[in-house]
N, C-alpha and C positions, 0 to 999 in steps of 0.2 A: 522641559523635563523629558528626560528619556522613559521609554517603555520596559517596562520590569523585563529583565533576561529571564523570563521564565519558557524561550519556546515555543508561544505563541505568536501569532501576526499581534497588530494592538493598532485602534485607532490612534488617531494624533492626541488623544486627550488620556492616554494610558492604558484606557481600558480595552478588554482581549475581544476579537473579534472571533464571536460564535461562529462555526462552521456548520454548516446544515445537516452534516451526516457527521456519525464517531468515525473518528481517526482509528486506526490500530497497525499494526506493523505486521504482515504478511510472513509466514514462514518461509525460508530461501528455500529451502527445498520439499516435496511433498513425495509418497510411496506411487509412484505408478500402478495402476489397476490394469491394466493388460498385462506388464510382463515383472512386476517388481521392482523393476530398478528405481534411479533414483532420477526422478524429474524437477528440474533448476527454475526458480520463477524467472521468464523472460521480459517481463511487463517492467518497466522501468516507473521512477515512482515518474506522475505529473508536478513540473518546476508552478504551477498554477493554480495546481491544486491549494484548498482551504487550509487544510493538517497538514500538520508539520513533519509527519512523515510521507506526504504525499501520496497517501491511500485512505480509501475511509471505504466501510463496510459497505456492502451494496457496489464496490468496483468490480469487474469483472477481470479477471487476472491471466494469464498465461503460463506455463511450463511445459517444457520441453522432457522429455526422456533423456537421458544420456544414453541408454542402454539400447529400446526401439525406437528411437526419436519418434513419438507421437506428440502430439499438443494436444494440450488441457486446459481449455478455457473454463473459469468456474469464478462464479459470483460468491466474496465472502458477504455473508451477511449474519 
């Protein structure tokens, strides 16, 4: 028996394999606080991760500035 296409990972026996943290999907871009512009999430998802979007709350993330190139590391949670 295959495992339902719904998305999730799934034991051998069908049923979906709970991930420890909520998954959620990361906005691509967020407002720079030094200078306005606009800062690109550089954090790539994890191919290892639980979630199927290869983020889950409590990850610490990355972006960049386009504008002052700073980096912004910040924990969603």
């Amino acid at each position: 028996m295959s495992p339902p296409d719904d998305g999730r990972r799934h034991e051998g026996d069908g049923h979906p394999i709970e991930s420890s943290k909520e998954e959620f999907t990361p906005p691509a871009t967020i407002t720079c606080v030094d200078c306005g512009g606009t800062a690109h999430l550089i954090s790539p998802p994890r191919p290892d991760h639980d979630a199927v979007t290869g983020y889950s709350l409590g990850d610490i993330l990355a972006y960049r500035c386009a504008d002052c190139l700073d980096r912004w590391d910040l924990e969603f949670d």
